[in-house]
N, C-alpha and C positions, 0 to 999 in steps of 0.2 A: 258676900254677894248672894242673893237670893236666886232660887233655880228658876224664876221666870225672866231675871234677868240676863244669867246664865245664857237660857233658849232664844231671848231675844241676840243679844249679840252673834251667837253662833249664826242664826238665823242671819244676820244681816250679811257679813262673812260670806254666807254662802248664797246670797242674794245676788252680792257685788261682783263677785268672782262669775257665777253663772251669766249673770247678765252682763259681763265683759265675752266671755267667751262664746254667747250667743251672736252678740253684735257682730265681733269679727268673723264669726263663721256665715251669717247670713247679709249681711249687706257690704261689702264688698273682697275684692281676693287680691294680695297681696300681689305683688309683679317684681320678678326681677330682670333686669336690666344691664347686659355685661359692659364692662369698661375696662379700660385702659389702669393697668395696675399704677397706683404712688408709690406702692412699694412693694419689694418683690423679696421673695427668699434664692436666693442664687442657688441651694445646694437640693431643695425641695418644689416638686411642681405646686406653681403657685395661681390661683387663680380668681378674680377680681370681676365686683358687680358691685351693682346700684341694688337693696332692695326699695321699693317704689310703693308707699302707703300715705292713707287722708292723713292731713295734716289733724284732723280732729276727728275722733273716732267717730264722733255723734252727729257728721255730718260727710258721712261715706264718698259723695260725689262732687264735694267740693276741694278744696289746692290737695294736693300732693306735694309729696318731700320725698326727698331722695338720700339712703342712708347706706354707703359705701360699707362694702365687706373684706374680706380676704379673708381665702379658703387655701390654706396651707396641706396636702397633702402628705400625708407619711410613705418616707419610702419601705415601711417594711410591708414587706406580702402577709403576712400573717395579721395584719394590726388589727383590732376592735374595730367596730361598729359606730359606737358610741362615743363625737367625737367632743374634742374642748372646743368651748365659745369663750373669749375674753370678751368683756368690756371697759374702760378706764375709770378713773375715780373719778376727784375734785370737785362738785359736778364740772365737767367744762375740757377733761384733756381729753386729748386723742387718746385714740386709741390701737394704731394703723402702723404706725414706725415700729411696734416691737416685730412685727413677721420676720423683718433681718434676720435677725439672731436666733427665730423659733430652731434651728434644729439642734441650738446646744441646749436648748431645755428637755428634761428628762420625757418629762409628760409628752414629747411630741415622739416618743422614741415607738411607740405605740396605737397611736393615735392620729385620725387628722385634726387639725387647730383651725378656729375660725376667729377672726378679731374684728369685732361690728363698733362701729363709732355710732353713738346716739344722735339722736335729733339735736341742731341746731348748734354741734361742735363743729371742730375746725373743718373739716373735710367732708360737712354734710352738704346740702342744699337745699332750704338757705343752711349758711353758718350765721348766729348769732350775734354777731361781733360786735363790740362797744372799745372800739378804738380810741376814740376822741378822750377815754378815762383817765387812761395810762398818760397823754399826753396834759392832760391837766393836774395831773396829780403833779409832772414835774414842773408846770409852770407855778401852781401852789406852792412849791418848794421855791421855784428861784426867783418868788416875789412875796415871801413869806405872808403869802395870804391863811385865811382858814381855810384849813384843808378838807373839814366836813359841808362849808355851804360849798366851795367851788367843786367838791364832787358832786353833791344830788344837783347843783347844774349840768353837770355834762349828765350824769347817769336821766334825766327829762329829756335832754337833746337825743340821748342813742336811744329811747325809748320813743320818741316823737319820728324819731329816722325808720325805724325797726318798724314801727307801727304804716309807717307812709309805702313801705316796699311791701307793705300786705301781708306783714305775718300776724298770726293769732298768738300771743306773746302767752296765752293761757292754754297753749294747747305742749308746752314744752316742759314736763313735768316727768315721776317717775313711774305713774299710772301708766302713759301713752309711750313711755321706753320700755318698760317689760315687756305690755304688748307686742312693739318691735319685735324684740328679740320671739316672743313665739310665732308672730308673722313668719319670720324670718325661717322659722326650725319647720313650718307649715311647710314655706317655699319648697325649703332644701328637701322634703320628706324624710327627716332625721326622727326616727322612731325613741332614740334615749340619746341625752345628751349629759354631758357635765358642765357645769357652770362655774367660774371665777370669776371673784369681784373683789375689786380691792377700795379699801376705805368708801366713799359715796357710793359706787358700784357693789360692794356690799350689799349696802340696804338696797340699793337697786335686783339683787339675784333672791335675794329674800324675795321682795315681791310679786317676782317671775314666780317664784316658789311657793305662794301664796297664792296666785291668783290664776297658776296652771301649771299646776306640779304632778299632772298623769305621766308626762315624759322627763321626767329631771331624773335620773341617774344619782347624781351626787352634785356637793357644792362644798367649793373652799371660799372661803369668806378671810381674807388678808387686810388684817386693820378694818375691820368692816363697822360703819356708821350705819346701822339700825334705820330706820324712818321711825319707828315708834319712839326711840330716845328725842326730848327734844336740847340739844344739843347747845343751843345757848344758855340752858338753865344750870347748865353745871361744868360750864367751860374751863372758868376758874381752877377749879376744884383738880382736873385733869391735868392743866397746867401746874399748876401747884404740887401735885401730886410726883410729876415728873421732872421736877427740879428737888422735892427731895428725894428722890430716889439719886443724883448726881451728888447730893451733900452725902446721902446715907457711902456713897461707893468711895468719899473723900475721905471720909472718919472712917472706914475698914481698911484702908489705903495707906500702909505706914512709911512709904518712903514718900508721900506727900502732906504728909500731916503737918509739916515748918509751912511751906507755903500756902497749905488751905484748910487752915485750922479755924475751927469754927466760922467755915463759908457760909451754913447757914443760916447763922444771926448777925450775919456782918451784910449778906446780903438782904434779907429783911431788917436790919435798922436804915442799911446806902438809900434801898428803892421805896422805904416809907418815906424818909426824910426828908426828898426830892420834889417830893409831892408835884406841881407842875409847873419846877422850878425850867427855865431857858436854856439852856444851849445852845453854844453855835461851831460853826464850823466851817473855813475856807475849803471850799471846795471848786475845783475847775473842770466843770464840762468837755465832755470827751467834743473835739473840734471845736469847742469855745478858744478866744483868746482870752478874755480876763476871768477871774477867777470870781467866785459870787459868796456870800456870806448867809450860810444857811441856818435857820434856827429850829433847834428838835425840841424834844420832851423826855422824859419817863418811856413813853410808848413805844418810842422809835429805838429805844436804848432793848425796852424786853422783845421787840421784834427782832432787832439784830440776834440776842439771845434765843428766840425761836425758830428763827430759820437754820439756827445748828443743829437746835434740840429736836428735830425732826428730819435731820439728817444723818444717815449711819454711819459715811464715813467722818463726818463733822465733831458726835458726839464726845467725843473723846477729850474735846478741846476747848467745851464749856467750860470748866471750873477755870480755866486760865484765861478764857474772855471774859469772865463774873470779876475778878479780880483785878484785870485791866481796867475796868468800867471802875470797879470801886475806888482806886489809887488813882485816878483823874487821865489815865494813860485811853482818851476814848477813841485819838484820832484814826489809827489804824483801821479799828472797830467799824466806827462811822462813816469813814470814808468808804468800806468795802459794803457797808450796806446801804448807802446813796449811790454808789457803780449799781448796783443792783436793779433802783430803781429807773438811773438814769440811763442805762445801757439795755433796759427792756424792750422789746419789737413790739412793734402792732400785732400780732397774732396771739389776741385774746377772743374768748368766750363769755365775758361776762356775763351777755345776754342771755345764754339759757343758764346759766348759775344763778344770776337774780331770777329768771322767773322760776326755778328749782324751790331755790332756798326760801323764797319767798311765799309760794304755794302750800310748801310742805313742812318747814320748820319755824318761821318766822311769824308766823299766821297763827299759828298753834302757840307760840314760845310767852311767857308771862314775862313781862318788864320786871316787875314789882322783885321777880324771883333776880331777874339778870343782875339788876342794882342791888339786891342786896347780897349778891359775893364780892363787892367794890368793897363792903361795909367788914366783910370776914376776911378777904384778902387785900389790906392796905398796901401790900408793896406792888399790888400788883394792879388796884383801881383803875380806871382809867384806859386797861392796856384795852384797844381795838383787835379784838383777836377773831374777827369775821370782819371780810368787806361786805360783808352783807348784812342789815339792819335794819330795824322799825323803820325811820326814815326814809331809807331808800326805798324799803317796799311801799311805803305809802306813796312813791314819787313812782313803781314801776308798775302799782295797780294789776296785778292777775288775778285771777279766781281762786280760793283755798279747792286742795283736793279734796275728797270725800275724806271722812272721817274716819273709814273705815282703812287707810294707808298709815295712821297713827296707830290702830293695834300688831299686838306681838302677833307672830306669824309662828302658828301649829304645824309640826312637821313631823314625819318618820322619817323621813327623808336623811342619808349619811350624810353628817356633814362635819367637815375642819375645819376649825375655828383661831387663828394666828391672831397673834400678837406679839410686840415687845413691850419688856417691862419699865420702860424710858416714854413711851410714847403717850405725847402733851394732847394729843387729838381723839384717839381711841381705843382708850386705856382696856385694859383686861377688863375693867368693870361691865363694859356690853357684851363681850361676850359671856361674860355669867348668865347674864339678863338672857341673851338669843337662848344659851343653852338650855335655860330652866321649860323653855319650851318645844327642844326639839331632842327627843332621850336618845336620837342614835348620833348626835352630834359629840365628839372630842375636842378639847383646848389643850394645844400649845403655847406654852410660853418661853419669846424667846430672852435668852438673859442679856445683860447688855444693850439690846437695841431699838430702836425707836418704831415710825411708821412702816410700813410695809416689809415686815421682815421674811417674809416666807419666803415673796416673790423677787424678793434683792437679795438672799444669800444664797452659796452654792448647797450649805444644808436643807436651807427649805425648798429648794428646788426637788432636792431627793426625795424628800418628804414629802411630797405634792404628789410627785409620779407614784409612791408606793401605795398612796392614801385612793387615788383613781383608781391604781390597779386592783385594790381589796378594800374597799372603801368601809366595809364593814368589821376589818380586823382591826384591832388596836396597833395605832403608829408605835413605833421603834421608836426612843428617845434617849440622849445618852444620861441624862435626869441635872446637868449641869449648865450645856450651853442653850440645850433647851428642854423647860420640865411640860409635863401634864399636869394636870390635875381636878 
């Protein structure tokens, strides 16, 4: 790269960033607005608000949205200044139910904790909600229709809905949730804060951190998805990646060597061979009387498979449901992952997840590249590993973000970097990538375990609080159950 192109990007960088931060300091001022707590910590004073900002930056005096907090106070007298802001992944979960339990975490031993839920999830106003999906997904199922046209019909209908109640479906992205959150530390007049974010929420504290990092303290980043990765270009690969890591731990594994000897060519000959061959399945609806005859794929067999492989307490019990699938034993398998789907509530997000995903990685993401890991990974072709898609985006129409939310993000800034070495979603490999740009950042890796391992074990819990409290001294590790490197 030549030094004038070098100057221009940096230049732009610092174009984007200024001129975000001008905006919001000059045309309008953030309001907050207290409320009646969802959720309360019994053992700590707990205190609850509305922060109140344009629904679109670049139109200061037009709608407002209302984006619910909890402010968890530390009972100790002595605690820091400088407190924790949570916010959730997926793009689309809450964020708001963890306050319960905030005083068994270490970090809060210290500290006050704040947990802000973004625009257009479950507890904001609007919530984004595309209810009608979930409901079609299981009528697709119990009329074996195709399941790809009868979703971008419902996903037009929640987007012709969404659009009729007056939202700007292009204004719900990870540009205008950073902002939140410095709106937000505006409000509160919090001089240094620390930031977590776990998987989607990741790349979302990065870009806090990128586009107003005068007050960032420190950042843990747990499974954290990058915005610069684009994410469907190498899905596969990550998947792949973390199924053999479960064959690699079968073959070191010698009291299971008779029953899962050579899993991993027995699995890649089962799910090549299948190719998009039928299956069905009596299945009976929870308060149905008759039972209905469901027909799957290949897809629905590696999704059952991925919904373990992303669970920590689950892991454990993959290679014994690979094995079931292979010796024709599916029904247990597939029955517990149609409960799944048929036992799901209305209380989804999709709506700001498609205009997320859509704006930010879909928009960006090469076809050309998607289709051909189907061509390097045949047993795995086919598998649907995003509800979100070309398709769909073309059916939910929002504006791409600037281009300037696809570069890595420059940082001095300390930061912790988690991971497991199991995990099918975001694998060790970004954060090498975050790391190569931010020199006072450290990686963990944890052994054994999949998505979000920092913030769901009681090790990384420890590890969290010690990382806040010396953010710049090198983590403690026992080099086993979890290494650096």
């Amino acid at each position: 790269m030549t030094r004038s192109i070098i100057s221009y990007v940096l230049c732009l960088l610092l174009f984007a960033a200024g001129s975000l931060r001008a905006q919001q300091k000059a045309e309008y001022t953030p309001k907050i607005e207290p409320c009646d707590c969802l959720f309360k910590n019994d053992s700590l004073k707990t205190r609850c608000a509305y922060l109140v900002v344009p629904e679109k930056r670049n139109k200061p005096n037009g709608k407002t949205i209302k984006l619910p907090f909890i402010y968890v106070e530390s009972s100790n007298p002595n605690k820091h200044k400088d407190p924790v802001l949570y916010t959730a992944g997926g793009p689309g979960a809450s964020s708001l139910r963890g306050v319960r339990f905030i005083n068994f975490r270490q970090f809060s031993k210290n500290r006050d904790y704040i947990a802000f839920e973004q625009r257009g999830v479950t507890y904001a106003q609007p919530c984004l909600s595309c209810d009608g999906i979930s409901e079609a997904v299981k009528e697709a199922y119990r009329k074996n229709q195709p399941l790809n046209s009868v979703l971008l019909g419902a996903v037009k209908a929640c987007r012709k809905k969404l659009v009729e109640e007056g939202n700007d479906l292009s204004a719900y992205n990870t540009t205008e949730n950073a902002a939140d959150i410095e709106d937000l530390r505006r409000a509160l007049k919090i001089d240094s804060i620390n930031l977590i974010g776990i998987s989607y929420s990741g790349g979302l504290m990065l870009t806090v951190l990128r586009n107003y990092p005068q007050h960032i303290r420190s950042i843990v980043l747990d499974s954290a998805l990058p915005g610069f990765v684009n994410y469907e270009e190498d899905a596969l690969f990550s998947i792949d990646a973390s199924f053999n890591k479960i064959f690699s731990n079968c073959e070191r594994d010698s009291a299971a060597k008779r029953q899962y000897s050579n899993l991993r060519q027995r699995f890649h000959r089962y799910f090549t061979d299948i190719g998009n061959k039928d299956f069905s399945l009596r299945y009976l609806e929870k308060g149905a009387k008759d039972s209905i005859t469901i027909k799957y794929h290949r897809s629905e067999l590696i999704d059952f498979l991925m919904n373990n492989l992303q669970d920590n307490r689950q892991l454990k019990n993959v290679p014994y449901y690979i094995t079931q699938i292979i010796d024709g034993k599916q029904h247990d398998c597939m029955k517990t992952y149609f409960d799944g789907i048929f036992n799901s509530g209305k209380d989804n997000t999709l709506g700001m997840r498609y205009s997320m995903y859509c704006s930010e990685q879909i928009h960006y993401a090469n076809q050309t590249l998607i289709d051909r890991q189907d061509e390097i990974f045949p047993y795995l072709a086919g598998y649907r590993f995003n509800d979100v898609d070309h398709p769909i985006c073309s059916c939910w129409k929002v504006q791409p973000v600037s281009p300037v939310a696809k570069m890595p993000v420059y940082s001095n800034v300390p930061a912790l970097l988690s991971t497991g070495d199991t995990d099918p979603y975001c694998p060790a490999f970004y954060n090498d990538v975050i790391s190569h740009y931010m020199p006072n950042s450290q990686r963990v890796l944890f052994t054994d375990k999949t998505h979000g391992p920092a913030l769901n074990t009681r090790e990384g819990d420890v590890l969290i609080a010690e990382f806040i409290d010396n953010p710049y001294r090198k983590v403690k590790v026992d080099g086993v159950k979890i290494k650096t490197w």
